[in-house]
C-alpha positions as CSV (number, residue, x, y, z in Angstrom):
1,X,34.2,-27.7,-19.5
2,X,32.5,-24.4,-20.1
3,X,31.8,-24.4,-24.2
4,X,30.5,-21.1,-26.2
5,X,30.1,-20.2,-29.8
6,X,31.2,-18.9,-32.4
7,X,28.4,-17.7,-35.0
8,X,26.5,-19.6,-32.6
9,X,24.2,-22.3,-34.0
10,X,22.0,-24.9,-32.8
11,X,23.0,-27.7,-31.0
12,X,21.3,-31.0,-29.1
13,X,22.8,-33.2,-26.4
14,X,22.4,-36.6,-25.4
15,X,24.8,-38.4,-23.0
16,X,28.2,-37.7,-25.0
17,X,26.9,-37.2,-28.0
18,X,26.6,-33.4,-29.4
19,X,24.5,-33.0,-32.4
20,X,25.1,-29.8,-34.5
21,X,23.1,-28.1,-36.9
22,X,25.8,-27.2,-40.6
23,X,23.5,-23.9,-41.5
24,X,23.4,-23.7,-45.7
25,X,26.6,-22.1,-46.9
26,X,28.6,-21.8,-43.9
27,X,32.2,-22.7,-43.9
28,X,35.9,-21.1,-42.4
29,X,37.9,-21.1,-45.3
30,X,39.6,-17.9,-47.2
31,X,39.6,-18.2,-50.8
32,X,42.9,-16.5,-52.1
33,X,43.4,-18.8,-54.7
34,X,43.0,-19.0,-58.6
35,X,40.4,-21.3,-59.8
36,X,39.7,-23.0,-63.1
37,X,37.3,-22.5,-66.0
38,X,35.7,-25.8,-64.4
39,X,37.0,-26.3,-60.8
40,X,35.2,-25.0,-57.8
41,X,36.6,-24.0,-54.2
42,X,34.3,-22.8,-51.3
43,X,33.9,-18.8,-51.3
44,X,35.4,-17.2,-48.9
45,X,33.5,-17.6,-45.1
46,X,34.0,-17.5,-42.0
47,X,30.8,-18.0,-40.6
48,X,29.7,-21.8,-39.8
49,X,29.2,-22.8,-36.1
50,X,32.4,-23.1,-33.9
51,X,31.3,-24.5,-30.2
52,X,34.4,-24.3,-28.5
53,X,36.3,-24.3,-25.2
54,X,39.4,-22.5,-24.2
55,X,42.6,-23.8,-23.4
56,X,46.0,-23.1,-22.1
57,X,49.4,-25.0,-22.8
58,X,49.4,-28.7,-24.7
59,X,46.6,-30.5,-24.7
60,X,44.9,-33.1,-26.9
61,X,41.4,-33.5,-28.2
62,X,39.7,-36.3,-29.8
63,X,36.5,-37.0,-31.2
64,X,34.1,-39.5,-32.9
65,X,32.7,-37.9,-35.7
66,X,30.1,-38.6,-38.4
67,X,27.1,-37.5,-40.8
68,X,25.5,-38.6,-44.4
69,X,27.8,-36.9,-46.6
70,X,24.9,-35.0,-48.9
71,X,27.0,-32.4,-50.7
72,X,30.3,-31.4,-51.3
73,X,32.4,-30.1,-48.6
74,X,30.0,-31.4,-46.3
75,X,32.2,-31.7,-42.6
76,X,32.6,-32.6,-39.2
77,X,35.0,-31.0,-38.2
78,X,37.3,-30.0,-35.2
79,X,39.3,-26.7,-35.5
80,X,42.0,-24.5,-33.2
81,X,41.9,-20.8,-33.0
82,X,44.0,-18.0,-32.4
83,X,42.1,-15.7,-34.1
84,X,39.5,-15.2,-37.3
85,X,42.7,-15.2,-39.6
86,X,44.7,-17.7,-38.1
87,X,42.9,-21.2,-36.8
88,X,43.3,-25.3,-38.0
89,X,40.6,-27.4,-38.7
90,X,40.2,-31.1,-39.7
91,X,37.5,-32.2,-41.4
92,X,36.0,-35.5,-42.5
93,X,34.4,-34.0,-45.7
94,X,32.7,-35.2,-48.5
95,X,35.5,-34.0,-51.4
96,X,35.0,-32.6,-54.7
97,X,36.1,-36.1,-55.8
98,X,33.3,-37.8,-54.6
99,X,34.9,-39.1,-51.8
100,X,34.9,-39.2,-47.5
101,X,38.1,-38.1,-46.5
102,X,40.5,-36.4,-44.0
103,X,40.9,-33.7,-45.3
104,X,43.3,-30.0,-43.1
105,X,43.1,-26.7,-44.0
106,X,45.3,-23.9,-42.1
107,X,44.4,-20.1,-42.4
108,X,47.7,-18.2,-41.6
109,X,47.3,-14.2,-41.9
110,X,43.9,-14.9,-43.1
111,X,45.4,-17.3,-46.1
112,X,44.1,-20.8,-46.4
113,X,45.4,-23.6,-47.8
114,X,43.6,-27.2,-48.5
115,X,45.0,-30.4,-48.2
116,X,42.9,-33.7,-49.2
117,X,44.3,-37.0,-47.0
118,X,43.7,-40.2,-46.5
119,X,40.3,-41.8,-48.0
120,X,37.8,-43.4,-45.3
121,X,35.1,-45.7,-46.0
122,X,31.7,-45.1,-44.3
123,X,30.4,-42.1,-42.6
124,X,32.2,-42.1,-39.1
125,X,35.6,-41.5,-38.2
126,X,37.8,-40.6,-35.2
127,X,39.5,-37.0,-35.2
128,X,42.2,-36.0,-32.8
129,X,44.6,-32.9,-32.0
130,X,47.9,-32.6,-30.3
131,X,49.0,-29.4,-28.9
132,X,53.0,-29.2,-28.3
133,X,54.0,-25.6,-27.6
134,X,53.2,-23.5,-31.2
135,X,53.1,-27.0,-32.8
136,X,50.3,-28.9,-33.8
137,X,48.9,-32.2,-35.6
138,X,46.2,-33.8,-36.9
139,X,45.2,-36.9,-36.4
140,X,42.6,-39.6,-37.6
141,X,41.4,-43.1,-36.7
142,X,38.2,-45.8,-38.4
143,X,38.8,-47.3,-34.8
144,X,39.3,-45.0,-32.4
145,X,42.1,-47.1,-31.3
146,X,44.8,-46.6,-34.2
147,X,45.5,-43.0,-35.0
148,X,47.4,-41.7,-38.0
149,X,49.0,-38.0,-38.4
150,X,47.1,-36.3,-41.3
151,X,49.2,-33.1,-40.9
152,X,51.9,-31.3,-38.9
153,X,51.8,-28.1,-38.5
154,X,52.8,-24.5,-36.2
155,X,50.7,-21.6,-35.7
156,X,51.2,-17.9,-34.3
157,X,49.2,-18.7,-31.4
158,X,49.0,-17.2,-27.6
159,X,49.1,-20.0,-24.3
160,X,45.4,-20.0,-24.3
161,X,43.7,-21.1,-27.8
162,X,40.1,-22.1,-28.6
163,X,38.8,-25.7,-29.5
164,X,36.3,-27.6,-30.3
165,X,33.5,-28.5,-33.0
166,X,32.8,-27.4,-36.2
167,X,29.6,-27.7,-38.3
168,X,30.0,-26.5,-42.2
169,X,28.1,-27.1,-45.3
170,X,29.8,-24.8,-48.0
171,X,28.1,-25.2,-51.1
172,X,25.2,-27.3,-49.8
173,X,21.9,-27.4,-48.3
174,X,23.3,-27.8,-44.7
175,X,22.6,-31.0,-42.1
176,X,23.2,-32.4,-38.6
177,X,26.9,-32.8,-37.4
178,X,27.3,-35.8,-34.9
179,X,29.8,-36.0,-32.4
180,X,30.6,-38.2,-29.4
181,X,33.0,-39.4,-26.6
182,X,34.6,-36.3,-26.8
183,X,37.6,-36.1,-24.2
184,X,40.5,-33.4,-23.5
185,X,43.9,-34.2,-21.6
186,X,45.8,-31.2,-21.0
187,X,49.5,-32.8,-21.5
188,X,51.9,-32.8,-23.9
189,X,52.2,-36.0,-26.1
190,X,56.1,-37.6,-26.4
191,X,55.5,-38.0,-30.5
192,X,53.2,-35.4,-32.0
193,X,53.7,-37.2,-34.9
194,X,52.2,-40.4,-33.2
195,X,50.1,-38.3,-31.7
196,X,50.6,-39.8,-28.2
């Protein structure tokens, strides 16, 4: 498949596994939101390294993903694009609660919202993403076997989308994003919700 990118980074191949550089303080996240006197949500970026491939109709994408989790918001993560103000991405981020987690945010009219799911133990985890018409879901997996919808979700998108890999670092220092046995099919799934 014929990749390019999106504030393009720097990125290292070996077999099926794509290393990504997460610059310092890069993220896709739009902070419309009110915060507290002692909470803390990402500013509002859209600048971390998207290496993506364009595809038309349904389709699903899954990944192995993993890194060491140094600061919060840390991710590998996988996202879908219409356009800079409307896109998906699932992470598995190191959360403001200390935790490695599955974790969806979906920018709609350049509007995010942020939705913490399931806790994982360790530092790798399996990400996947059904396309089913203007629907969409996230999925995740510790086994790359079992998968589990994370979210369900539609988009205002076109027939042709981007997708791929995301590298961010938010609020950190930045770090290598690992990701392997990468695969597409380009059919549409009987259950998005099962994701298969």
């Amino acid at each position: 498949m014929d990749f390019k990118w999106l504030n393009e980074g720097q990125v290292k191949k070996d077999g099926d596994k794509i290393e990504i550089f997460a610059p310092a303080q890069s993220d896709f996240f739009f902070n419309n939101g009110t915060i507290g006197e002692e909470g803390i949500t990402p500013e509002s970026l859209c600048n971390a390294p998207f290496y993506y491939t364009e595809i038309t109709g349904d389709f699903v994408m899954r990944v192995k993903v993993s890194h060491d989790f140094k600061d919060t918001y840390d991710s590998a993560s996988i996202m879908v694009m219409q356009d800079m103000k409307n896109w998906a991405k699932a992470c598995f981020e190191m959360t403001d609660f200390g935790t490695h987690a599955a974790v969806s945010v979906i920018a709609r009219n350049g509007e995010s919202d942020d939705a913490n799911g399931c806790n994982i133990d360790g530092n790798t985890a399996w990400l996947q993403v059904c396309r089913c018409g203007n629907s969409f879901a996230f999925h995740y997996s510790v086994d790359g076997k079992n998968f589990y919808m994370m979210r369900f979700f539609n988009l205002p998108v076109s027939n042709t989308v981007k997708v791929g890999l995301l590298a961010q670092a938010p609020v950190g220092n930045g770090g290598n994003r690992v990701y392997s046995d990468l695969t597409f099919e380009q059919k549409t799934v009987k259950n998005i919700r099962m994701g298969q």
